[in-house]
PDB file of N, CA, C and O in Angstrom:
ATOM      1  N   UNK A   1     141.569   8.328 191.026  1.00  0.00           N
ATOM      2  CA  UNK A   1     140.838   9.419 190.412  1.00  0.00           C
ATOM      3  C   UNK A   1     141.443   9.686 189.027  1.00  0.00           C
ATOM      4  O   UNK A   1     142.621   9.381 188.840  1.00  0.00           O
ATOM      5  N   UNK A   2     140.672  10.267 187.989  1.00  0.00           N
ATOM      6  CA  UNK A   2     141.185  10.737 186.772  1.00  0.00           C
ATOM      7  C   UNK A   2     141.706  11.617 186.699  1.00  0.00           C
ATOM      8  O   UNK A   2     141.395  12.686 187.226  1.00  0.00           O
ATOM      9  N   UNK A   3     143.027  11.299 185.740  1.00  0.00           N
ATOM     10  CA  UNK A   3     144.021  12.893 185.696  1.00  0.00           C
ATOM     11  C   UNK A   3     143.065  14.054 185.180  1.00  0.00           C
ATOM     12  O   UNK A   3     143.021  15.098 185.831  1.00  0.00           O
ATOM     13  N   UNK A   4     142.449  13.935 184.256  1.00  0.00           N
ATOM     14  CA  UNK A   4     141.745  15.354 183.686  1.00  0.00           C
ATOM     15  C   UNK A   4     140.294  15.308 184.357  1.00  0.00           C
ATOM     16  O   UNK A   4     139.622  16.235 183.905  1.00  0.00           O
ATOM     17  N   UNK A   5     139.688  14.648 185.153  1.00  0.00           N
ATOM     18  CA  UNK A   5     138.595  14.977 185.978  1.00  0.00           C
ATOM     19  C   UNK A   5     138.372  16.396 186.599  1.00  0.00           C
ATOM     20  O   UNK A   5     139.412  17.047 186.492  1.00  0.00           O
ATOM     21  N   UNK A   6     137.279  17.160 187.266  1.00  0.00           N
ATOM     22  CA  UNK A   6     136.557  17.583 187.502  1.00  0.00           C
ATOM     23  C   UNK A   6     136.690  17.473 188.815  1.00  0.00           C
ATOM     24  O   UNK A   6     135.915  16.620 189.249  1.00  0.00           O
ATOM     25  N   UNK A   7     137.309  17.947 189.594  1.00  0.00           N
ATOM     26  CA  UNK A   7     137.177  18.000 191.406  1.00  0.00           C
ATOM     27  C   UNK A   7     135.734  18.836 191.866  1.00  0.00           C
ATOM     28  O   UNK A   7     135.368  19.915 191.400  1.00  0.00           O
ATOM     29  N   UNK A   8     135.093  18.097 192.818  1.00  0.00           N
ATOM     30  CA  UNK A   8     133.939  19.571 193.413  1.00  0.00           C
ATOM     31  C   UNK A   8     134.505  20.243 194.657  1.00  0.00           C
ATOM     32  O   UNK A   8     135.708  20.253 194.919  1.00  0.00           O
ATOM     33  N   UNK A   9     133.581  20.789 195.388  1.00  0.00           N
ATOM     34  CA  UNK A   9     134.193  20.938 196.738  1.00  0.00           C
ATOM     35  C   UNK A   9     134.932  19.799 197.767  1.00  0.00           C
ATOM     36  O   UNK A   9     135.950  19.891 198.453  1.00  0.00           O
ATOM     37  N   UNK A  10     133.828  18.528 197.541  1.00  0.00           N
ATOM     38  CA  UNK A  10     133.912  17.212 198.569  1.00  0.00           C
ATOM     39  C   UNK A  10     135.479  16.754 198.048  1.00  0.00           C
ATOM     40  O   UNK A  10     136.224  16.072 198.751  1.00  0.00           O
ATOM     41  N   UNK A  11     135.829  17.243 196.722  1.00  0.00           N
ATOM     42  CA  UNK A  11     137.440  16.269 196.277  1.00  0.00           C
ATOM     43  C   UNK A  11     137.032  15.563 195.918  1.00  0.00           C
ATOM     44  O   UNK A  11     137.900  14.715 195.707  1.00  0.00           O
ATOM     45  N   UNK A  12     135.540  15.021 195.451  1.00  0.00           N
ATOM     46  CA  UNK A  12     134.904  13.790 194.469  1.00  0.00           C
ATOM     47  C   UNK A  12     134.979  14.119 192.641  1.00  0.00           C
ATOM     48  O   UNK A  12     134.436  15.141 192.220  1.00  0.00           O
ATOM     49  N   UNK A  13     135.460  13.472 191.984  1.00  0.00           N
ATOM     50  CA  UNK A  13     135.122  13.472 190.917  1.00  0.00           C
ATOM     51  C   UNK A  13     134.301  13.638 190.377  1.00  0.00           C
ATOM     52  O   UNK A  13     133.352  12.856 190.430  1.00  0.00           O
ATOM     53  N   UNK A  14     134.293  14.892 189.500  1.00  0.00           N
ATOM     54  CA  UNK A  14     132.545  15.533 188.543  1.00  0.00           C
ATOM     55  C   UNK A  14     132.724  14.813 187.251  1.00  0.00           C
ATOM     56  O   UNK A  14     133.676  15.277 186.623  1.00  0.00           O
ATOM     57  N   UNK A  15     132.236  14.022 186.768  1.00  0.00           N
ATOM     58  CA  UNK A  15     132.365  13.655 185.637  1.00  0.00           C
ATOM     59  C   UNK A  15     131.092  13.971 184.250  1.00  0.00           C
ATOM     60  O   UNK A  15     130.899  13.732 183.058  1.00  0.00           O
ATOM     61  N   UNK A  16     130.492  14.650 185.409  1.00  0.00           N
ATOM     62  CA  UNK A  16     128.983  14.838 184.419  1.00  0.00           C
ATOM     63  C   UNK A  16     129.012  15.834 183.572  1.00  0.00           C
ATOM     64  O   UNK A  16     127.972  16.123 182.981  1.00  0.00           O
ATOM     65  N   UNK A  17     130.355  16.658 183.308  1.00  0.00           N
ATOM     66  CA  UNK A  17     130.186  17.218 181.980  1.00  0.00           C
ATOM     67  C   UNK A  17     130.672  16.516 180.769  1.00  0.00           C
ATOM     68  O   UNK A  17     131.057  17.288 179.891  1.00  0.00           O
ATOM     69  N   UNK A  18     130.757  15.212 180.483  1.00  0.00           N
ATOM     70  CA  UNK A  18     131.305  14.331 180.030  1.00  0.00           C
ATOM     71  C   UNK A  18     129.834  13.408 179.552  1.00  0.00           C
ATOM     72  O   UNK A  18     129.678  12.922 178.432  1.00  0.00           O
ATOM     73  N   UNK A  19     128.984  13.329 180.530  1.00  0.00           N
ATOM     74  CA  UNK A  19     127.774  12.465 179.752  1.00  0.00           C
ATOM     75  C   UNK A  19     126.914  14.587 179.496  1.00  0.00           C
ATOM     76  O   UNK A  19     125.741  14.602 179.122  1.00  0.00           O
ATOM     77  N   UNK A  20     127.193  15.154 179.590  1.00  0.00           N
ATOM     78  CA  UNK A  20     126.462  16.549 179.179  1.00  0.00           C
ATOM     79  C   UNK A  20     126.828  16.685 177.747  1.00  0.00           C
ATOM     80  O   UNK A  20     126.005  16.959 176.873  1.00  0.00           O
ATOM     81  N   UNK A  21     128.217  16.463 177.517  1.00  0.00           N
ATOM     82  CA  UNK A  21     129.205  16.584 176.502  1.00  0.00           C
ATOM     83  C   UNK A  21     128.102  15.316 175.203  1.00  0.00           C
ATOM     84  O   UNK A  21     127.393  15.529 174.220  1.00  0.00           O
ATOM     85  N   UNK A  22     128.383  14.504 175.696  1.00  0.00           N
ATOM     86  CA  UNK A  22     127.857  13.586 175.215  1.00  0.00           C
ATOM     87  C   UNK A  22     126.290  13.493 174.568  1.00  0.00           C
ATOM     88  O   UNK A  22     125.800  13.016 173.545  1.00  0.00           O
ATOM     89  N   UNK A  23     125.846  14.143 175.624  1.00  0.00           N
ATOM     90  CA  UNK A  23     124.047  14.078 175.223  1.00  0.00           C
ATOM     91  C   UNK A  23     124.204  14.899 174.338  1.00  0.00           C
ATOM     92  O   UNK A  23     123.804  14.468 173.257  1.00  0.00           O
ATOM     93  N   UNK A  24     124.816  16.411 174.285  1.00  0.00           N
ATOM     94  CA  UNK A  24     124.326  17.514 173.875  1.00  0.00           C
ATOM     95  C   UNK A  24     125.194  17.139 172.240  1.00  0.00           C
ATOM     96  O   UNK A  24     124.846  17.751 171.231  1.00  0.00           O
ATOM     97  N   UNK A  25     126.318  16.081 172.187  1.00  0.00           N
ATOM     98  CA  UNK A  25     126.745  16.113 170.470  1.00  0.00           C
ATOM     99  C   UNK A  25     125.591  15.017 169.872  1.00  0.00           C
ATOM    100  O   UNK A  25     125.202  14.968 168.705  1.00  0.00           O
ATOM    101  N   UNK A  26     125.196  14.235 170.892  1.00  0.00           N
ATOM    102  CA  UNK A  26     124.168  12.916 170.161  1.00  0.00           C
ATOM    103  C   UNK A  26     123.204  13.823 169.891  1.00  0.00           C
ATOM    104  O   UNK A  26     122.825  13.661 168.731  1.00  0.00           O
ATOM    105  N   UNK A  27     122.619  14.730 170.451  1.00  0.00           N
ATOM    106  CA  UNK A  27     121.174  15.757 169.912  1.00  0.00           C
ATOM    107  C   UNK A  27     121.655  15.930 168.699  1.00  0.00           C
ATOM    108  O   UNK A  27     121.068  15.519 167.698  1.00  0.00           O
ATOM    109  N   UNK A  28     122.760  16.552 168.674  1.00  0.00           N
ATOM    110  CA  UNK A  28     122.875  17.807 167.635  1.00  0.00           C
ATOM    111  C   UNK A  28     123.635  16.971 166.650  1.00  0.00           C
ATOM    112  O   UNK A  28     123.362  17.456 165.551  1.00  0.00           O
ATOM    113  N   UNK A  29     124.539  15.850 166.472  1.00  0.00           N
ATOM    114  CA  UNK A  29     124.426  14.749 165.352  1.00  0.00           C
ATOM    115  C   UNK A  29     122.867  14.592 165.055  1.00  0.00           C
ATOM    116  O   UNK A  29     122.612  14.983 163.916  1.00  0.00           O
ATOM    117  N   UNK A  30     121.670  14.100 165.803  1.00  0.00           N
ATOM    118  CA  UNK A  30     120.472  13.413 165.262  1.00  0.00           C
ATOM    119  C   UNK A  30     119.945  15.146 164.459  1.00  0.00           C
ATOM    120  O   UNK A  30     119.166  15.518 163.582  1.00  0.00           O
ATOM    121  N   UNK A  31     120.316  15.383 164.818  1.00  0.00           N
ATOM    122  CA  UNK A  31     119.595  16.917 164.564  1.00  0.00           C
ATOM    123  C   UNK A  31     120.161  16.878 163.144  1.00  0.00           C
ATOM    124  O   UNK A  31     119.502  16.166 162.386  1.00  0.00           O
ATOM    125  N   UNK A  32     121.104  17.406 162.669  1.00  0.00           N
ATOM    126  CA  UNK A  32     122.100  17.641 161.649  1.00  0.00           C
ATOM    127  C   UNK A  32     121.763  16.240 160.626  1.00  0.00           C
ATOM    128  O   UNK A  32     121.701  16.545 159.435  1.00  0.00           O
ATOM    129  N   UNK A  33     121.567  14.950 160.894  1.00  0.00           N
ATOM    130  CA  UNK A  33     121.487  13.834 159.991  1.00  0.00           C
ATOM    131  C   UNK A  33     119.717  13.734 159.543  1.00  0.00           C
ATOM    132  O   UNK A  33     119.211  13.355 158.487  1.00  0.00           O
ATOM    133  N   UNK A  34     119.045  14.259 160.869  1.00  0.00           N
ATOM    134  CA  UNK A  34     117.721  13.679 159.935  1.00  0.00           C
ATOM    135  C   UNK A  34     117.414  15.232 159.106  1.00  0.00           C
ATOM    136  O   UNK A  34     116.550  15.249 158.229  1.00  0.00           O
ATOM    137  N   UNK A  35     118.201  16.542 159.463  1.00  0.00           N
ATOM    138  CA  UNK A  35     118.135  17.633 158.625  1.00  0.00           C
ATOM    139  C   UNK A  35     118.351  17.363 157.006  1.00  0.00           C
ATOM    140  O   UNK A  35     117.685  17.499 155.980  1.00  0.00           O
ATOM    141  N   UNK A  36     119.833  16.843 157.423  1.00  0.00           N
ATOM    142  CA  UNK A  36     120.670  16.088 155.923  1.00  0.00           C
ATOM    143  C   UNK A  36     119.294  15.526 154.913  1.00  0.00           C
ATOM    144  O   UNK A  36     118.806  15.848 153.829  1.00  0.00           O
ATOM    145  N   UNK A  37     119.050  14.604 155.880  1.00  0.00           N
ATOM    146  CA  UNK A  37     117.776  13.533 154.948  1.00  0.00           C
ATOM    147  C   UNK A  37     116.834  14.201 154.407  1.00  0.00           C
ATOM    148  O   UNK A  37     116.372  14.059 153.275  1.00  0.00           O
ATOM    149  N   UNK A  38     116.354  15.399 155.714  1.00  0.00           N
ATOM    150  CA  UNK A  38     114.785  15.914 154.505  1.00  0.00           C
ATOM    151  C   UNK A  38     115.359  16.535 153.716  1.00  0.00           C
ATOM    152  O   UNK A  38     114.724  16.527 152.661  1.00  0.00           O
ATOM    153  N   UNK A  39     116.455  17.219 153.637  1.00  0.00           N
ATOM    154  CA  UNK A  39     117.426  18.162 152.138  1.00  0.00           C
ATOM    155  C   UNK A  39     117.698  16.754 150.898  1.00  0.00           C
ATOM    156  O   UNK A  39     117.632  16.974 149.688  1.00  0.00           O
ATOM    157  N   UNK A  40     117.929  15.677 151.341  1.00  0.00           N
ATOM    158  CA  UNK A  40     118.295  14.810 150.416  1.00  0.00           C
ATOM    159  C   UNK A  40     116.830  14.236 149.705  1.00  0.00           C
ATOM    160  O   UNK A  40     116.796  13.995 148.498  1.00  0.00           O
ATOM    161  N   UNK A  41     115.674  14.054 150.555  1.00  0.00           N
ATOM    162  CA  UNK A  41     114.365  14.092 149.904  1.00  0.00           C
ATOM    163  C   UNK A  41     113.870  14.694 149.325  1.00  0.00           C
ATOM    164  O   UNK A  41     113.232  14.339 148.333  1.00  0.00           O
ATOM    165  N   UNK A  42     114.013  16.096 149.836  1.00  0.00           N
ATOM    166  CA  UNK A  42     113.024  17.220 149.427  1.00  0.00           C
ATOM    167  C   UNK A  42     113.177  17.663 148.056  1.00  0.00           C
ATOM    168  O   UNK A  42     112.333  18.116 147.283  1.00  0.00           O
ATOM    169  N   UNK A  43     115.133  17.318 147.808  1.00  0.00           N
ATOM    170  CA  UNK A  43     115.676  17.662 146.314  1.00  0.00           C
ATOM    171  C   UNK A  43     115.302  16.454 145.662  1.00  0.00           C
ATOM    172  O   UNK A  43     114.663  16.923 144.721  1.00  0.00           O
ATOM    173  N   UNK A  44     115.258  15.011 145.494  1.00  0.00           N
ATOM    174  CA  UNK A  44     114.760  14.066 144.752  1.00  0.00           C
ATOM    175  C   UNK A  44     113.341  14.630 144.164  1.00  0.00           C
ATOM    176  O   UNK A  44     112.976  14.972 143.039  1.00  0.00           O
ATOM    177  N   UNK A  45     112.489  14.549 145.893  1.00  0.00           N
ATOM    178  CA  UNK A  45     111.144  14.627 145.314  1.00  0.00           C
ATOM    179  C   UNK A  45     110.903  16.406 143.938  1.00  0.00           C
ATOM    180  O   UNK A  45     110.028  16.635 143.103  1.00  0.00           O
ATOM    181  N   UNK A  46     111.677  16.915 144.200  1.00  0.00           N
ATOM    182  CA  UNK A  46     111.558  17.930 143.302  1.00  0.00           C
ATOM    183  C   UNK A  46     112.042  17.478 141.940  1.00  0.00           C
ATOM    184  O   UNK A  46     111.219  17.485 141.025  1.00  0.00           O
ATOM    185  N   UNK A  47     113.030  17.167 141.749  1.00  0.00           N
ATOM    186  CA  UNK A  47     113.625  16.587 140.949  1.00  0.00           C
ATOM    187  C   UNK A  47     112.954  15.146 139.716  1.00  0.00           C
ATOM    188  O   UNK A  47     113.117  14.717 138.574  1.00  0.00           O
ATOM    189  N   UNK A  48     112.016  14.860 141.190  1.00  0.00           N
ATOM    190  CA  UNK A  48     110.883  13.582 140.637  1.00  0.00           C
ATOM    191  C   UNK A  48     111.548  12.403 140.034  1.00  0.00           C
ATOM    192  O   UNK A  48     111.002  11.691 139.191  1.00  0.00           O
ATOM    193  N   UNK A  49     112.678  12.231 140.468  1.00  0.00           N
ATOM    194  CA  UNK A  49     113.356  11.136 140.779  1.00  0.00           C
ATOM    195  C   UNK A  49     113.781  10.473 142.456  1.00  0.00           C
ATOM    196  O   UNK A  49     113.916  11.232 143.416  1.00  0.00           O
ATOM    197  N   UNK A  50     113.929   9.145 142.551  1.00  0.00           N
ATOM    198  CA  UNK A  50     114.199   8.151 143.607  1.00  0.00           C
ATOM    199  C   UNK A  50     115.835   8.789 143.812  1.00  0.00           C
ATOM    200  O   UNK A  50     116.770   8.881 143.016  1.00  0.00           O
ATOM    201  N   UNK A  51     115.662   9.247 145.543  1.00  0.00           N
ATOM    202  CA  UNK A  51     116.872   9.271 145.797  1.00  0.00           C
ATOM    203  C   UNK A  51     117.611   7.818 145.907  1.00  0.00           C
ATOM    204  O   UNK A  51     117.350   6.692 146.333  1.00  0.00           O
ATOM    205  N   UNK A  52     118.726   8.532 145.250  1.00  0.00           N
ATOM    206  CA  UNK A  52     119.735   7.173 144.919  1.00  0.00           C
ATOM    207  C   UNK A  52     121.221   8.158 145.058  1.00  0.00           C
ATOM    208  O   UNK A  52     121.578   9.044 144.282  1.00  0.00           O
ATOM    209  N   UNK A  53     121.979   7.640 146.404  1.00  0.00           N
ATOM    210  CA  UNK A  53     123.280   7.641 146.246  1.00  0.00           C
ATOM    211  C   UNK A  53     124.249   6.702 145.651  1.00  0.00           C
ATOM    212  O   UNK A  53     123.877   5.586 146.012  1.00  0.00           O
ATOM    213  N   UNK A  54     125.181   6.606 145.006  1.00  0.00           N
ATOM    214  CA  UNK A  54     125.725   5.897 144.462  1.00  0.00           C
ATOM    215  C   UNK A  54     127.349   5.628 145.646  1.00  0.00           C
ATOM    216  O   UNK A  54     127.680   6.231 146.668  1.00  0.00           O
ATOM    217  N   UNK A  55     127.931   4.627 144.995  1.00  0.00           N
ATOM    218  CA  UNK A  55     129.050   4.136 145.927  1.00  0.00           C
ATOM    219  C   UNK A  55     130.188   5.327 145.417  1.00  0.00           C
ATOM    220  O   UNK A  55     130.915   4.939 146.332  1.00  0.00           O
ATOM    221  N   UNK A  56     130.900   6.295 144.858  1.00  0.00           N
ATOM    222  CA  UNK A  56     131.314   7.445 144.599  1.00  0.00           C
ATOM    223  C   UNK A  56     130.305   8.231 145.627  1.00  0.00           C
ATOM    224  O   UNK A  56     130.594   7.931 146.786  1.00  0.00           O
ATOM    225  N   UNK A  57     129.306   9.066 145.552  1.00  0.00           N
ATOM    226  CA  UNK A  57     129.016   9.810 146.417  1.00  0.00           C
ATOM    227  C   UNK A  57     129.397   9.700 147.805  1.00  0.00           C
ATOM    228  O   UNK A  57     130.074  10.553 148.379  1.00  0.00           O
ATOM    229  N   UNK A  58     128.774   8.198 148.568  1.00  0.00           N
ATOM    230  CA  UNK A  58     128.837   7.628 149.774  1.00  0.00           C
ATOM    231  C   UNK A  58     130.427   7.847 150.032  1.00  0.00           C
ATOM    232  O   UNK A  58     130.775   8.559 150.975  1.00  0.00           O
ATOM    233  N   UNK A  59     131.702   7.028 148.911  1.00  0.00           N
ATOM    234  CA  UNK A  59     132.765   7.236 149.609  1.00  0.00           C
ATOM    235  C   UNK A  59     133.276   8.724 149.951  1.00  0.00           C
ATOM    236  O   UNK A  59     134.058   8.951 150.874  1.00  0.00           O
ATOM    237  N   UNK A  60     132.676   9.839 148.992  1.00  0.00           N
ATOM    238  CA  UNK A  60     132.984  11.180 149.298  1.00  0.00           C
ATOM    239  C   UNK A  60     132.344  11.858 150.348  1.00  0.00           C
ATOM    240  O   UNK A  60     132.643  12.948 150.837  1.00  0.00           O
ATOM    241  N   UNK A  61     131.276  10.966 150.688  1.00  0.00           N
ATOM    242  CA  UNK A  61     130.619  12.013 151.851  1.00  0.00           C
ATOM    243  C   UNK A  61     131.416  11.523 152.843  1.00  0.00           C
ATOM    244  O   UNK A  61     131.789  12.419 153.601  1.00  0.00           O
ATOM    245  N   UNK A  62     132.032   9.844 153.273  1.00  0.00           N
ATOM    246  CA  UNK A  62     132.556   9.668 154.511  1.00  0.00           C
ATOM    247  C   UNK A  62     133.970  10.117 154.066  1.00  0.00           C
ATOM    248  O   UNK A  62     134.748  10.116 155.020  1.00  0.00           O
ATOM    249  N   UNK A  63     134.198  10.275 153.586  1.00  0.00           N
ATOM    250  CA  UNK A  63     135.829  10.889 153.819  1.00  0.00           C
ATOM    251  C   UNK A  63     135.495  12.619 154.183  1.00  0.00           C
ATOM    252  O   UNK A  63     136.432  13.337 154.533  1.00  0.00           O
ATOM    253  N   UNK A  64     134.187  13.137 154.069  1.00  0.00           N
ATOM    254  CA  UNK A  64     134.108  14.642 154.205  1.00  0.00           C
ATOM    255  C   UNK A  64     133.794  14.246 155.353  1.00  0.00           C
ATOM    256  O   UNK A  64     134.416  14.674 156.325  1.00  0.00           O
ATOM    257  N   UNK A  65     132.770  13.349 155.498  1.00  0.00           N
ATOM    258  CA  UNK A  65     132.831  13.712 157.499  1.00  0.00           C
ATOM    259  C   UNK A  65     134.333  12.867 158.325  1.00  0.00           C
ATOM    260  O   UNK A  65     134.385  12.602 159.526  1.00  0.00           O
ATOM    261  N   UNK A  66     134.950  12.703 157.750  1.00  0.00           N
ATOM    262  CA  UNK A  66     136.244  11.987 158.496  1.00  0.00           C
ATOM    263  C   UNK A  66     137.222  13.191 158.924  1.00  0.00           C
ATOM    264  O   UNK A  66     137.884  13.510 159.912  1.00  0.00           O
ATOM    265  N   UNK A  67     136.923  13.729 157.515  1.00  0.00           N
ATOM    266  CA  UNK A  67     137.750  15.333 157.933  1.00  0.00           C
ATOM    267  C   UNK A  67     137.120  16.111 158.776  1.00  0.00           C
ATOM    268  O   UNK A  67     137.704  17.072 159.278  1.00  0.00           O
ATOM    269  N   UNK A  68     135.635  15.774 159.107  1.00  0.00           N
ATOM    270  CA  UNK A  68     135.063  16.876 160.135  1.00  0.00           C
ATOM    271  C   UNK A  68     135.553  16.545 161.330  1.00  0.00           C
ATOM    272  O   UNK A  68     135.991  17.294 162.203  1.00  0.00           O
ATOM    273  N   UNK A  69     135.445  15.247 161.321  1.00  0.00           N
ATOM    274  CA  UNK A  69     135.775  14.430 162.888  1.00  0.00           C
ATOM    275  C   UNK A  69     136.650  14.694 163.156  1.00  0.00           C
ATOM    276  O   UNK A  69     136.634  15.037 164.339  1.00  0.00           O
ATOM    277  N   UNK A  70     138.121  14.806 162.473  1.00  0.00           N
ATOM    278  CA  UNK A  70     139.520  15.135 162.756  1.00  0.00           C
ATOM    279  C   UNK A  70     139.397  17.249 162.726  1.00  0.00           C
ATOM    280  O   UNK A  70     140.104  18.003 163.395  1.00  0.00           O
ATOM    281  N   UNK A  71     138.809  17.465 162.203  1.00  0.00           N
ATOM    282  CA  UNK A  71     138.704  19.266 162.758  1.00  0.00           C
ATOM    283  C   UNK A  71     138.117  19.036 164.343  1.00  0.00           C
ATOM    284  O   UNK A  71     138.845  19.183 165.325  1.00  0.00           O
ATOM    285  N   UNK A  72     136.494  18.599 164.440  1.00  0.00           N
ATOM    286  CA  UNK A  72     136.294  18.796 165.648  1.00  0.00           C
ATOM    287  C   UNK A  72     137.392  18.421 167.123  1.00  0.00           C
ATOM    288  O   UNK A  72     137.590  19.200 168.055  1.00  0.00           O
ATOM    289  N   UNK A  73     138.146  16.633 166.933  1.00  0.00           N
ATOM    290  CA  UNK A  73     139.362  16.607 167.406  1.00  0.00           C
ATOM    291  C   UNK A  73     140.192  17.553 167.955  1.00  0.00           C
ATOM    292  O   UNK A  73     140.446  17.605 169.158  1.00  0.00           O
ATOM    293  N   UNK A  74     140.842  18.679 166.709  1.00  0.00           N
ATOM    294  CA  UNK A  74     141.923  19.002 166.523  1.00  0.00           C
ATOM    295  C   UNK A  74     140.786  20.312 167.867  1.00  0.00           C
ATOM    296  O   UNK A  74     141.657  21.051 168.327  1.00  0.00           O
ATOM    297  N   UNK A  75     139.990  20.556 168.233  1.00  0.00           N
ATOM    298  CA  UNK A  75     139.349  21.816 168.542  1.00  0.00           C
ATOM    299  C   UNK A  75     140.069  21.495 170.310  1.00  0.00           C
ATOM    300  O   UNK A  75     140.306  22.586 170.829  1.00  0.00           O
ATOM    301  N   UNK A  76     140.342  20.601 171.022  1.00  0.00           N
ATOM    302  CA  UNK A  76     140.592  20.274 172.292  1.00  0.00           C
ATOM    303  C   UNK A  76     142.277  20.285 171.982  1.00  0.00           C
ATOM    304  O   UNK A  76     143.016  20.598 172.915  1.00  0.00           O
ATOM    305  N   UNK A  77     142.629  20.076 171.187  1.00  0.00           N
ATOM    306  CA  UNK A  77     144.163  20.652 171.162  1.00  0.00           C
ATOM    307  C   UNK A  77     144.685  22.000 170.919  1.00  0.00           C
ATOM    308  O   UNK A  77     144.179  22.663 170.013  1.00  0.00           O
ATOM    309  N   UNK A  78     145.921  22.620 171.832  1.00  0.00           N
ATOM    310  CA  UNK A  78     146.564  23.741 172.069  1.00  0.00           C
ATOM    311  C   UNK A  78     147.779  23.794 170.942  1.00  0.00           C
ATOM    312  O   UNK A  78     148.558  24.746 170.919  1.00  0.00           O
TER     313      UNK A  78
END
């Protein structure tokens, strides 16, 4: 059995808040990225220029979500 598992009554392993865990960050990533996109369209098309990120932007956005990933992380530590 897993050390940090989920016992029920039976002494069986619950592991299903773990694919719950799971579904509910994959929603809310797809949620949050195709949000991102219509904000990244909606300002081009206003703008009336072709969105175009450049290789500077791209490396600054993944190092901003690298730091998110390591906050959310740090949220299960005491």
């Amino acid at each position: 059995m897993e050390e940090n598992a989920i016992v029920d009554e039976e002494g069986q392993a619950n592991n299903s808040w773990k694919i719950q865990a799971l579904i509910i960050g994959g929603v809310l990533g797809a949620l949050v990225g195709i949000g991102g996109a219509y904000l990244l369209t909606k300002r081009a098309e206003q703008k009336g220029t072709p969105l175009a990120i450049t290789p500077r932007k791209g490396v600054q956005l993944g190092v901003m979500l690298a730091g998110m990933l390591r906050s959310i992380l740090s949220l299960g530590e005491e």
